[in-house]
N, C-alpha and C positions, 0 to 999 in steps of 0.2 A: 467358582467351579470351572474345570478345564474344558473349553470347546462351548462356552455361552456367553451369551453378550445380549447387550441391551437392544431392541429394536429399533432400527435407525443409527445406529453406532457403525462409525466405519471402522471394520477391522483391518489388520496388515495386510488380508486375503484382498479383501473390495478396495481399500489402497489401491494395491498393486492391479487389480481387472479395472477399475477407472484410470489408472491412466496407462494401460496398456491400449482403453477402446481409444482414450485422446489423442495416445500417440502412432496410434494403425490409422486413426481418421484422419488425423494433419498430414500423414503420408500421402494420402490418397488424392493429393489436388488434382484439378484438371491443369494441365498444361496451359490452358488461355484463360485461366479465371486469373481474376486481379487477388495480388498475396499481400495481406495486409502485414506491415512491417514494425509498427509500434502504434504505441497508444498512450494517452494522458489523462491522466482525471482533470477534471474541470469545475474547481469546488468554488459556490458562491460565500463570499467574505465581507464581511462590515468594513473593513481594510484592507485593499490589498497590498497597502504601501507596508502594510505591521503586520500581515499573514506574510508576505515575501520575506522580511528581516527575521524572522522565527523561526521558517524555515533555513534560511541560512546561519544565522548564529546558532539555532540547538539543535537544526539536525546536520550542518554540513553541505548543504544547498548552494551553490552558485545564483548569483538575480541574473538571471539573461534579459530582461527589460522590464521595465514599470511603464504603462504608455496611460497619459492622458487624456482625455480628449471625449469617448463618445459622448456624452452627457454633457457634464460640466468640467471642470476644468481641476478636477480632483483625480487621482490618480484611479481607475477604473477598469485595468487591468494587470495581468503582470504574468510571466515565466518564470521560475526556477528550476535549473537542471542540477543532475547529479550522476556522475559514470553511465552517461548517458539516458539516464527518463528525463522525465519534467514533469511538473505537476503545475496548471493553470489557476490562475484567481480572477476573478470576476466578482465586481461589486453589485449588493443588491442594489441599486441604481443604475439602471439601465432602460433602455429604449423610453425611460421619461414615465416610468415605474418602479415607484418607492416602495421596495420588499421590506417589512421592518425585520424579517427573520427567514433564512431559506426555506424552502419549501419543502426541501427533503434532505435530510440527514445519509450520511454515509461513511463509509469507512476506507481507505486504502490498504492495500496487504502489498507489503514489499517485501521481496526474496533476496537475500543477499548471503554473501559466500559466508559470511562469519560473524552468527546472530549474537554471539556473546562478545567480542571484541567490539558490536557496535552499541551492545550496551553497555559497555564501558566506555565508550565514546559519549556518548551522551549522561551519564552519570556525570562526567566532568565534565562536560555543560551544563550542567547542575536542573537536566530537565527532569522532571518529576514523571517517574516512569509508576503505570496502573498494575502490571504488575510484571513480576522480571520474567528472565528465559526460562520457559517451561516445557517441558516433553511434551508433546501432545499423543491421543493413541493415534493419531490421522498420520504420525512418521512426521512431523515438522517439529522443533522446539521455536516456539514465537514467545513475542510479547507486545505487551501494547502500551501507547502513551494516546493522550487527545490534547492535539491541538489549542491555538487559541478560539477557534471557535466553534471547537467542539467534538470535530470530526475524529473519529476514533483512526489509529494508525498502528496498524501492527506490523510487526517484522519481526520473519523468519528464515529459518535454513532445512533444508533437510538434516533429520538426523543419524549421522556416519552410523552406529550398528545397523537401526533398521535399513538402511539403503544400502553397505552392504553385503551383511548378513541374508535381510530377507524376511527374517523371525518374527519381526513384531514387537520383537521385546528389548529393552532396554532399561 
């Protein structure tokens, strides 16, 4: 029926007034507060030497380093970037505390210019995608795949009518 919806559903309207408040607040800095410039997720890994090669072989990741050392003499960290993020690995082994499973579960949500060219990028890395590019009503088309150890990973784009029509509809 026209002009109802589910409660708690975001429509094109509450879209569009969340992030008009996000983007009238990020305006508003003080002049002398510290501006935070990026950010990285920091997912703990059974491996990080084989969470960093998975990123790099199925999604396109560069290793900017594997480092040895705090612990034992196994690899126990690691970086990989890509058009500039990074996503960090850490092994449950650390500070000389054996995690047999992380403690928290989580998800990454990456934005990118062109959500269907990059599932077709990964298609032919033959990574096994949960489920493909889809409209959302939130104005994004996403999708998602999970990692090797779990971590859910979705990637999306805004999607061109509603952003810039306006409508909602697509």
């Amino acid at each position: 029926m026209p002009g109802t919806h589910n409660p708690g559903e975001l429509t094109s309207e509450s879209w569009r007034f969340h992030s008009y408040l996000r983007f009238t607040f990020c305006k508003k800095e003080k002049m002398n507060q510290t501006r935070f410039t990026t950010s990285a997720p920091m997912l703990v890994t059974k491996s990080v030497k084989r969470s960093a090669e998975f990123y790099r072989d199925s999604l396109g990741f560069e290793i900017d380093f594997i480092y040895e050392g705090f612990v034992s003499n196994q690899p126990n960290y690691a970086v990989v970037r890509r058009d500039g993020l990074e996503v960090h690995f850490e092994s449950y082994e650390h500070d000389n505390v054996k995690d047999p499973e992380p403690r928290v579960k989580c998800g990454v949500y990456f934005m990118v210019d062109d959500v269907d060219a990059f599932h077709e990028e990964l298609i032919g890395r033959h990574v096994a995608v949960n489920y493909p590019p889809t409209n959302q009503s939130y104005g994004i088309r996403d999708f998602k795949i999970f990692d090797l150890d779990g971590y859910q990973l979705l990637f999306g784009s805004p999607i061109a009518s509603v952003a810039e029509s306006g409508s909602g509809e697509y």
